[in-house]
N, C-alpha and C positions, 0 to 999 in steps of 0.2 A: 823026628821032633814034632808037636805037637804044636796045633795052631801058627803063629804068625812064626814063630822061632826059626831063623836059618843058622847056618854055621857062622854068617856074620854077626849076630845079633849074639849067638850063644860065647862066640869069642870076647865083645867086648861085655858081655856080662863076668863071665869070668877073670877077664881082665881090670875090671872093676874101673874099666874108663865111661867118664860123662857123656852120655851122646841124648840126642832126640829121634825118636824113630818117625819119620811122617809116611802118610800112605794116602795113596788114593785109588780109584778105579781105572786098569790100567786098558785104554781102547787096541784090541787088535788090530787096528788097522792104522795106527800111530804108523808112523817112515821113523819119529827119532824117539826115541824112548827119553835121552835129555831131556828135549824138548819138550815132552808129552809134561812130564815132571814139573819143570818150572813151570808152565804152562799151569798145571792142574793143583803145584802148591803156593801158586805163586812168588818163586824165589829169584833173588838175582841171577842171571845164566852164568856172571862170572863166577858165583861159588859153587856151581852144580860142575861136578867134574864126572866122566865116563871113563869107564875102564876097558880098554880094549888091549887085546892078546896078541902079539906079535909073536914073528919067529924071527931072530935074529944069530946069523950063521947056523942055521936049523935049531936052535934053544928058546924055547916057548920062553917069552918077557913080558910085562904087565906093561903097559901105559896109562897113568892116570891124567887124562889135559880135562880142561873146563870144555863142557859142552858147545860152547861157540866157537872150538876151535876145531882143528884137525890134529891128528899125531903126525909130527915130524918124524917118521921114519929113518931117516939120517941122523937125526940128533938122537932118537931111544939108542937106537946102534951103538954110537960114542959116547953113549952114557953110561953104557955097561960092558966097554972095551968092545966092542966088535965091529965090523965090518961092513955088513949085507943084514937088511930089513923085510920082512913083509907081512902084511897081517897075514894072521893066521884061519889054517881053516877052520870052518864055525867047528863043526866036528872034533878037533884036537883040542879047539878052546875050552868048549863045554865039558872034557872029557877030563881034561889037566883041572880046572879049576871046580867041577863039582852043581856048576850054577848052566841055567840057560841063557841063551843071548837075549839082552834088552835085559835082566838080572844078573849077570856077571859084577861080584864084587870083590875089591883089591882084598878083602878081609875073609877071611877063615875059606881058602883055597884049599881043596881036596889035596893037591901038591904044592910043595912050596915054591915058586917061583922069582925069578930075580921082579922086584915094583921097581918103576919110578914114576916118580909124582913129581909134575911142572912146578917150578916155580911158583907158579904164579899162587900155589897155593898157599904158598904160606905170607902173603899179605893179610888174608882171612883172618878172625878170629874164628868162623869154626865154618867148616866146607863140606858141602853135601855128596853121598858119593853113594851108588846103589847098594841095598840092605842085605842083598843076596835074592832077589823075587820080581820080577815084573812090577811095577806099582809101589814098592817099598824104596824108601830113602831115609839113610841116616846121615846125622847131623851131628859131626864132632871136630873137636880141635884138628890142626891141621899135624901140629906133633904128634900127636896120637896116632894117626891116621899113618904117617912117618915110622915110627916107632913100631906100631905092630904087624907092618908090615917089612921092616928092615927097609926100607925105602931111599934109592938115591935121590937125591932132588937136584933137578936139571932143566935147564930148557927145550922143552919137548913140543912143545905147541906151537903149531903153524899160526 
């Protein structure tokens, strides 16, 4: 794909859902790439949400919590029937979902993955969640976001 275009971006194009794309310059030496985000677009931390990759009873699982939290690894577990939690290796995340870490986004994943997306997001009217790229963030309804990713919604956030 060409120019800014990832598989996230190309999905909700095709899916013909409302989003805002924002960007900025992303500093390699950032520790949270959230943070960097809010930081550098200015947004509330509670609607910036990070996606990280778990294995749960060895089955790679998405987590979507807002940046100022942590993933409750207990609770993703028993939000999608299982057991036993742990993030996953960066190597098996990158490789399942298509994207690099600090870019991994719940949206147009190389494999299709079980998502769950915290609660908390859908207080939102619309919640920010990586574009697929370092420095890219989009900005779309929280059903949306729900919807095309087949998403349970749980409380997952430490």
């Amino acid at each position: 794909m060409a120019g800014k275009g990832t598989p996230a971006t190309a999905l909700l194009a095709k899916q013909k859902v409302a989003h805002k794309l924002h960007s900025y310059d992303h500093d390699p030496r950032s520790e949270s790439y959230g943070t960097e985000a809010v930081e550098a677009l200015g947004l509330d931390p509670a609607r910036v949400f990070k996606t990280l990759v778990a294995e749960v009873d060895g089955a790679l699982t998405v987590g979507v919590v807002p940046v100022t939290g942590q993933l409750d690894l207990k609770a993703l577990a028993a939000a999608v029937g299982g057991k036993k939690a742990k993030l996953a290796d960066t190597a098996a995340a990158q490789r399942a979902t298509g994207y690099v870490l600090g870019g991994i986004s719940p949206l147009g994943q190389r494999s299709r993955l079980p998502v769950v997306v915290d609660t908390s997001a859908e207080k939102f009217e619309t919640v920010h969640c990586s574009a697929g790229r370092r420095g890219l963030e989009v900005e779309l309804a929280p059903a949306d976001l729900i919807r095309l990713t087949k998403a349970t919604v749980a409380p997952i956030a430490a």
